[in-house]
C-alpha positions as CSV (number, residue, x, y, z in Angstrom):
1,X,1.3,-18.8,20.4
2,X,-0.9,-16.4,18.5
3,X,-1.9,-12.9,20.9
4,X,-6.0,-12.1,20.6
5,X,-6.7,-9.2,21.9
6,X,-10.3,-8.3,23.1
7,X,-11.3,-3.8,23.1
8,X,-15.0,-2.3,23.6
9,X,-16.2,-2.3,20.5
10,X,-19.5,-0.5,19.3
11,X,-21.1,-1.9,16.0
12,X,-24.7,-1.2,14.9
13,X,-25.5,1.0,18.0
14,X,-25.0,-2.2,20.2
15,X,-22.2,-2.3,23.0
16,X,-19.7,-5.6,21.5
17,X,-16.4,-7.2,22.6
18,X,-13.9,-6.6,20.1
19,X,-12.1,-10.1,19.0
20,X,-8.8,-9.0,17.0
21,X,-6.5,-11.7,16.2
22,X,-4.2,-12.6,13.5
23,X,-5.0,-14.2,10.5
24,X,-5.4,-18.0,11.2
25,X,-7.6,-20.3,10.2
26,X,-7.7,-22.6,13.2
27,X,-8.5,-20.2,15.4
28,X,-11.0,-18.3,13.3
29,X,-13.0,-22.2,13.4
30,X,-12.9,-21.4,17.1
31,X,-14.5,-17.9,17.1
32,X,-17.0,-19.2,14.8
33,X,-18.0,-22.3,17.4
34,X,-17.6,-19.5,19.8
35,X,-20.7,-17.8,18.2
36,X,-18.5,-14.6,16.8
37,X,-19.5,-12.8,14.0
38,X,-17.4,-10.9,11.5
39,X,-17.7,-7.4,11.0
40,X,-16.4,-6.6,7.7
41,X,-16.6,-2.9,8.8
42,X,-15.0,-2.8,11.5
43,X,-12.3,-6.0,10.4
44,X,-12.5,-8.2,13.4
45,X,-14.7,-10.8,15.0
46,X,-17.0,-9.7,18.0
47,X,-20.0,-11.2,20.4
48,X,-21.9,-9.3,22.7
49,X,-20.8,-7.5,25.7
50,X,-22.1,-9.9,28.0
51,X,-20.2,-12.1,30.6
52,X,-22.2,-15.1,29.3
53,X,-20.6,-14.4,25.9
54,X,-16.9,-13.4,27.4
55,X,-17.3,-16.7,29.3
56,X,-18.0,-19.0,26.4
57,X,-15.1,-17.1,24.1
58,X,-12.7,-18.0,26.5
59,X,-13.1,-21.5,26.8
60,X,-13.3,-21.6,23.1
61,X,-9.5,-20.2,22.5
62,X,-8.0,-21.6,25.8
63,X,-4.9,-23.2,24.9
64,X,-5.1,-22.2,21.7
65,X,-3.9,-18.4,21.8
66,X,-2.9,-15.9,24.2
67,X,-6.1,-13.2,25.3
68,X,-5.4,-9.7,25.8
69,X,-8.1,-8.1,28.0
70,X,-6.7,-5.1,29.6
71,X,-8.0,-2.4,27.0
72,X,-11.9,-4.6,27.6
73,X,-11.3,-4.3,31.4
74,X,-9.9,-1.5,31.8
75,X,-13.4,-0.1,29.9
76,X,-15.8,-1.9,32.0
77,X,-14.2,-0.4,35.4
78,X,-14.8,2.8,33.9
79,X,-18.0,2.4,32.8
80,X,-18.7,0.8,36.8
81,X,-17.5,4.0,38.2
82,X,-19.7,6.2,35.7
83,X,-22.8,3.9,36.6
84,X,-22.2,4.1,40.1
85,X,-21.8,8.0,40.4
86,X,-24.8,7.8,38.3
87,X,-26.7,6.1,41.0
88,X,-25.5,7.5,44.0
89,X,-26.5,11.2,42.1
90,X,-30.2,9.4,42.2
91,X,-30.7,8.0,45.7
92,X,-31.9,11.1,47.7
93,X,-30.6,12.0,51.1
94,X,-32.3,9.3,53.9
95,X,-33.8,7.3,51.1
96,X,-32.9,3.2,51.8
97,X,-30.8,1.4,49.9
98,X,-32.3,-0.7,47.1
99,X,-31.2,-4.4,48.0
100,X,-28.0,-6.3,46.8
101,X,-30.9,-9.0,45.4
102,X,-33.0,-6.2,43.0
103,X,-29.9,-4.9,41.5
104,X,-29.2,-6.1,37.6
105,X,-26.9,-9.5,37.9
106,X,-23.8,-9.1,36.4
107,X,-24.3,-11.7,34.3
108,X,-27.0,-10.3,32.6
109,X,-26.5,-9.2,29.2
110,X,-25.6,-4.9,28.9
111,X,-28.0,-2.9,27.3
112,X,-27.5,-2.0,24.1
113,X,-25.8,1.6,23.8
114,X,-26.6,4.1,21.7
115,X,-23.1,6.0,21.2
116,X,-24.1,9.2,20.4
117,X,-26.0,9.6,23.7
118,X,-22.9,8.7,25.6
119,X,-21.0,11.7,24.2
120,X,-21.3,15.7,25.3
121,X,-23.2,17.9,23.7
122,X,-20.4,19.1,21.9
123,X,-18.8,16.2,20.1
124,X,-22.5,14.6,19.8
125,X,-22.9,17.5,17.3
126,X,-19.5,17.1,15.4
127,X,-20.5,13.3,14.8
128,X,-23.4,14.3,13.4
129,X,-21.8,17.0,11.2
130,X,-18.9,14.7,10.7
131,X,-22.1,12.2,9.5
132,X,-23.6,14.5,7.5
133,X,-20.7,15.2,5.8
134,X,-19.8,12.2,4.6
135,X,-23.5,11.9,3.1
136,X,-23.2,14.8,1.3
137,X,-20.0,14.3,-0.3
138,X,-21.9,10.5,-1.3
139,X,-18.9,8.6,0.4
140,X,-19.7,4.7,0.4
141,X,-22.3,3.1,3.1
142,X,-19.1,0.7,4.1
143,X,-16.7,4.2,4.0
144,X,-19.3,5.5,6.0
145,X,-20.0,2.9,8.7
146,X,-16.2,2.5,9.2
147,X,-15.2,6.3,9.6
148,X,-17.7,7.2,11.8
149,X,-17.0,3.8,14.1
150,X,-13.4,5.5,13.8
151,X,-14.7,8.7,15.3
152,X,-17.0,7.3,17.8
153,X,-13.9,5.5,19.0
154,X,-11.8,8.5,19.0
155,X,-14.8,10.9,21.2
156,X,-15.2,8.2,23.2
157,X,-11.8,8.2,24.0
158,X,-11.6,12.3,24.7
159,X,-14.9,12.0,26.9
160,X,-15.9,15.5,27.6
161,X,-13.0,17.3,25.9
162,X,-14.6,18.8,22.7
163,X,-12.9,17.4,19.5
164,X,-13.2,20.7,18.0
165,X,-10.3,21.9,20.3
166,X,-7.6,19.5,19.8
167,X,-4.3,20.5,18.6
168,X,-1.6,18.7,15.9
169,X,0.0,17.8,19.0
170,X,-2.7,16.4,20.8
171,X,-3.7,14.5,17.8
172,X,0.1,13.1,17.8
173,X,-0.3,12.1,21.3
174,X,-3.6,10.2,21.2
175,X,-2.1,8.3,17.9
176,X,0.6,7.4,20.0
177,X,-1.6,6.0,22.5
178,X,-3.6,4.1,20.1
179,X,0.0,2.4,18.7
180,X,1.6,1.6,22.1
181,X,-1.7,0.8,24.7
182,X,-4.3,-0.4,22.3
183,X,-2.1,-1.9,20.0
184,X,-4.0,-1.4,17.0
185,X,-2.5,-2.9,13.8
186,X,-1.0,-0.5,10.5
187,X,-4.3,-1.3,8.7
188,X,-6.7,0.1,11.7
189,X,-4.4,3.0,12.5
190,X,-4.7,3.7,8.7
191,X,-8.4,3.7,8.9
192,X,-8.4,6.0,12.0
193,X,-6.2,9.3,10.6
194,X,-8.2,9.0,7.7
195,X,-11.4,9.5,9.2
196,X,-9.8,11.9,12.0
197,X,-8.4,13.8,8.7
198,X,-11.5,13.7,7.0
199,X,-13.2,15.1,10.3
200,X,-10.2,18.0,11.2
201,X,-10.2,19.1,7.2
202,X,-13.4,18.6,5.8
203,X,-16.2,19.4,8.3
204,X,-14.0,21.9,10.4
205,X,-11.9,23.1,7.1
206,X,-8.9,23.6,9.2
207,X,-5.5,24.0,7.5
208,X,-4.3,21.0,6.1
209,X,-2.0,19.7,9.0
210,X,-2.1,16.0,8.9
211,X,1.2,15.4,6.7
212,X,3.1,16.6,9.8
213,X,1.8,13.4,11.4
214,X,3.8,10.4,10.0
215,X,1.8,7.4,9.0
216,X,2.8,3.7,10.2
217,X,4.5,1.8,7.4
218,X,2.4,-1.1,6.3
219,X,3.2,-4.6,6.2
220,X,4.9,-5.6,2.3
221,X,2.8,-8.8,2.4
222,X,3.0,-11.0,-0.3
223,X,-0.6,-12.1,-1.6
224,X,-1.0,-16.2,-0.6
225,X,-2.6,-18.1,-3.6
226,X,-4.0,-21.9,-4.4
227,X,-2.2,-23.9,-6.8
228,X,-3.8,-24.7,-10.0
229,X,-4.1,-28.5,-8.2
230,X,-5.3,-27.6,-5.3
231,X,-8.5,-25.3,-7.1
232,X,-8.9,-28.5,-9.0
233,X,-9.7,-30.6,-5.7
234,X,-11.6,-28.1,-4.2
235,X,-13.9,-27.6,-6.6
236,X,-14.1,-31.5,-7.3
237,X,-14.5,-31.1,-3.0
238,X,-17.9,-29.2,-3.5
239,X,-21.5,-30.8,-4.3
240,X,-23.7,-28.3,-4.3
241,X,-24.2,-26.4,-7.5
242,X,-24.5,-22.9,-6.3
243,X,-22.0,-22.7,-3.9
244,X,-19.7,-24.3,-6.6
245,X,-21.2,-21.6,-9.1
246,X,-20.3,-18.3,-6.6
247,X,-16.5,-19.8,-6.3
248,X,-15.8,-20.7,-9.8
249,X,-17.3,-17.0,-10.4
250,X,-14.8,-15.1,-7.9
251,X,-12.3,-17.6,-9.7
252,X,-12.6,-17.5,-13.3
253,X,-13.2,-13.7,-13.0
254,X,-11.5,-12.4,-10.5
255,X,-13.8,-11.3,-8.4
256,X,-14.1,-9.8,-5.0
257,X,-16.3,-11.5,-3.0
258,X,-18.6,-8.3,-2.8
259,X,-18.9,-8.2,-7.1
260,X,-19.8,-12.1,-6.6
261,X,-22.9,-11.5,-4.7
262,X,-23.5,-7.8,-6.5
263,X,-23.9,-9.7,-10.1
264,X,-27.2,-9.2,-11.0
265,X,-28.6,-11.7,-13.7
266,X,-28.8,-9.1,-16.4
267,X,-25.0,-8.3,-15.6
268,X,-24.3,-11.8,-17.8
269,X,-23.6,-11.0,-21.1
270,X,-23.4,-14.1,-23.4
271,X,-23.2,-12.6,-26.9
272,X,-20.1,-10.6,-25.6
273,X,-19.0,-13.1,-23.7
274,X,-18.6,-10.6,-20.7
275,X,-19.9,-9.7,-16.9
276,X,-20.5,-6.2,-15.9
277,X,-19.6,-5.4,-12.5
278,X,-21.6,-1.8,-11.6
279,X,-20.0,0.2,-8.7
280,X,-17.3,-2.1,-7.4
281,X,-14.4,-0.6,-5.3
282,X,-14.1,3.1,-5.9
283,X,-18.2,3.2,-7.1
284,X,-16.4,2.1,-11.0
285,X,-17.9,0.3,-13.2
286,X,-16.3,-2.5,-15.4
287,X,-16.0,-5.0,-17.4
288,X,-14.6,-8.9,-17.0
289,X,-14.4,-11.5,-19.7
290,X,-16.6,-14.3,-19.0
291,X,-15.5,-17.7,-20.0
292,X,-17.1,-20.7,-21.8
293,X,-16.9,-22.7,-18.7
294,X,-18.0,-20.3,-16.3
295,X,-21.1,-19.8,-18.9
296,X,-21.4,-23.6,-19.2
297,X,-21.4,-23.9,-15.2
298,X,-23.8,-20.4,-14.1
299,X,-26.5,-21.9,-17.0
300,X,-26.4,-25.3,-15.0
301,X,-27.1,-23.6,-11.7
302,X,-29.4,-21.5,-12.8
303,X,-31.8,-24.0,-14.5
304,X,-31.5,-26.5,-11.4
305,X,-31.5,-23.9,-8.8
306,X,-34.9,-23.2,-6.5
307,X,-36.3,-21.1,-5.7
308,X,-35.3,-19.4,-9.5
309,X,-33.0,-16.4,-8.8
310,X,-35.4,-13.3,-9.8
311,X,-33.0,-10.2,-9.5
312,X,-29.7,-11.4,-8.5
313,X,-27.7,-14.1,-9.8
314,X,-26.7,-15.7,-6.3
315,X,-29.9,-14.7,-3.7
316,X,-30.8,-15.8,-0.5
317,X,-33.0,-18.6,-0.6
318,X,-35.0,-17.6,2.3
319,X,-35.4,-14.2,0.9
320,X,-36.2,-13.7,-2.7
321,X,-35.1,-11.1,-4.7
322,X,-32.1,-10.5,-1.9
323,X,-28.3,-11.3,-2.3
324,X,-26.3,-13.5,-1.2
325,X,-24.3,-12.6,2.0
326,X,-20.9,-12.0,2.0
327,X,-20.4,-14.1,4.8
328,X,-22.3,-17.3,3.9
329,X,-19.7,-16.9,0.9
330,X,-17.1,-16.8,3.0
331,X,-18.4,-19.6,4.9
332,X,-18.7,-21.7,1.4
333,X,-15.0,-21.3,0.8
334,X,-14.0,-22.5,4.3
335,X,-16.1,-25.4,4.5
336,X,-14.6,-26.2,0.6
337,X,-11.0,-26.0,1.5
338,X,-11.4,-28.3,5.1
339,X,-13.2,-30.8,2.8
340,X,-10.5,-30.3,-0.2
341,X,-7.6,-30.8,2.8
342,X,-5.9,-27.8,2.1
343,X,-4.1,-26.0,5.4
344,X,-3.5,-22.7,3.9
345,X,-4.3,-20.2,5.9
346,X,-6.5,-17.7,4.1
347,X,-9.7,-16.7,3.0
348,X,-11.9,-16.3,-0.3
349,X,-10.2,-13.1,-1.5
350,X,-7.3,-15.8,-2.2
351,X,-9.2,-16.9,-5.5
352,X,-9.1,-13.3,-7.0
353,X,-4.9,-13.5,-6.2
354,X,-5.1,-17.1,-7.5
355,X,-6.7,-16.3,-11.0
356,X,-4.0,-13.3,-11.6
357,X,-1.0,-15.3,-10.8
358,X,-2.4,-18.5,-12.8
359,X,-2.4,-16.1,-15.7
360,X,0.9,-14.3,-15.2
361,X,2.3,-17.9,-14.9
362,X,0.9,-19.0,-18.1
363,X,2.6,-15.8,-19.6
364,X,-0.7,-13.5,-19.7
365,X,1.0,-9.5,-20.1
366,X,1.2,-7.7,-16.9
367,X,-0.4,-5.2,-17.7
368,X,-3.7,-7.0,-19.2
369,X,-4.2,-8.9,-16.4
């Protein structure tokens, strides 16, 4: 049975229970029902920190996987104690107690947090360095929102102990701790030297230290694919024109699911025969052949879509002149494979593996595809 493991997790300045879980499509259903939303920053699931919420999650996956919620608890007693030396700091000598029935129910919902004010003086001012920093060096919005969660993660971690002091050793230690007690996989441990690299070298300009510290070895996954067949039925599974349009696009292309709802209508080229995708992965632009039947099936779409798109080729259809969101995609693709029957586990990204292989099978050159 699979292991979910819930941590504190802060995303968008709002206190949130980290859902991390392996990759499974069954249970992902369940978050969903469970009203979890995917951050695509920090690459989990999460609902507020709220019992209500906590509640509700777990009846969801009971049965289904195992939940891990010492890192969540042990968090919450902490923060208990902090709150309660807090209050007891307020009440004055020979004041009364306030009574058991005015105090905030523990079911209630937690405030919202902002991080930074939780932090000392001193690392509140390297995360804002460490912020500005990143600006300046014009680092991606989505680079950006996950190193500093990385960071915020890290000083909250250190409490009071200013950042600016740790040692190689220390570092070591605390990446240690982060393997054995949090349990965070290769990808997320990744993520976190980069941005404590980025913070140790860039904003402090310390000697470069960090290729004393061994990396963890990722996982050699091999990338899961649809057969040809099985795109077949789930296209044939979908009835609505634009959501058939955005998969046959990240399909016939090659597309991440990002460059799907990026393409802007004057990206389509039909004398050239070829879609422009500005600022993809790396801030590179680039060009992508654009077949006949992708043509054929966009041209469809767009004359019987309303309201007419206006900027972007796939908008929002309660907001004009907006994009598409990445997760309604996502969404689109699940709902196509439950109706096309197909029990793969994986997600969208699967069509841009699927078109490569399709052509290396047909005997397309490596190195052109």
């Amino acid at each position: 049975m699979d292991t979910v493991t819930l941590q504190p997790l802060f995303h968008r300045g709002t206190e949130c229970i980290g859902i991390f879980s392996p990759r499974n499509a069954t249970l992902n259903y369940y978050l969903q029902k469970a009203g979890a939303k995917w951050s695509l920053t920090n690459k989990c699931w999460y609902v507020p920190c709220t019992e209500k919420d906590y509640e509700v999650l777990a009846r969801a996956i009971n049965g289904k996987a195992v939940l891990q919620t010492s890192e969540l608890k042990r968090y919450l007693l902490e923060k208990k104690n902090k709150q309660a030396a807090n209050v007891k700091k307020l009440i004055k000598p020979g004041s009364k107690p306030v009574p058991a029935k005015t105090t905030a129910s523990y079911a209630k919902p937690l405030q919202p947090l902002n991080t930074i004010h939780r932090l000392s003086k001193e690392n509140t001012e390297a995360l804002q360095k460490f912020k500005q920093q990143l600006v300046l060096k014009s680092y991606s919005l989505s680079t950006i929102r996950t190193y500093t969660n990385e960071l915020v993660q890290f000083l909250n971690t250190i409490n009071n102990t200013p950042a600016n002091g740790f040692s190689t050793m220390r570092i070591r230690d605390y990446l240690q701790y982060c393997h054995e007690k949090l349990k965070l996989s290769e990808n997320t441990l990744h993520s976190r030297m980069n941005a404590l690299k980025f913070y140790y070298e860039q904003v402090l300009k310390r000697e470069k230290f960090f290729w004393e510290i061994p990396r963890p070895k990722k996982q050699n996954q091999l990338p899961k694919v649809l057969a040809e067949v099985e795109i077949g039925r789930m296209f044939n599974a979908i009835t609505n024109l634009k959501h058939k349009a955005i998969l046959f696009t990240a399909y016939s292309a090659g597309l991440r699911v990002s460059e799907v709802i990026n393409l802007k209508i004057k990206d389509v080229d039909s004398k050239r025969m070829q879609l422009f995708i500005e600022q993809s992965k790396g801030k590179k632009d680039r060009y992508v052949g654009l077949s006949i039947l992708l043509l054929d099936v966009l041209r469809a779409y767009l004359l019987k879509n309303r309201p007419v798109p206006k900027i972007y080729l796939f908008e929002n259809p309660l907001k004009p002149g907006q994009q598409y969101s990445i997760r309604s995609a996502q969404k689109i693709f699940h709902e196509a494979k439950v109706r096309a029957r197909i029990n793969k586990d994986l997600g969208i990204h699967s069509l841009r593996h699927s078109f490569a292989t399709h052509l290396l099978e047909k005997g397309i050159d490596i190195r052109y595809i």
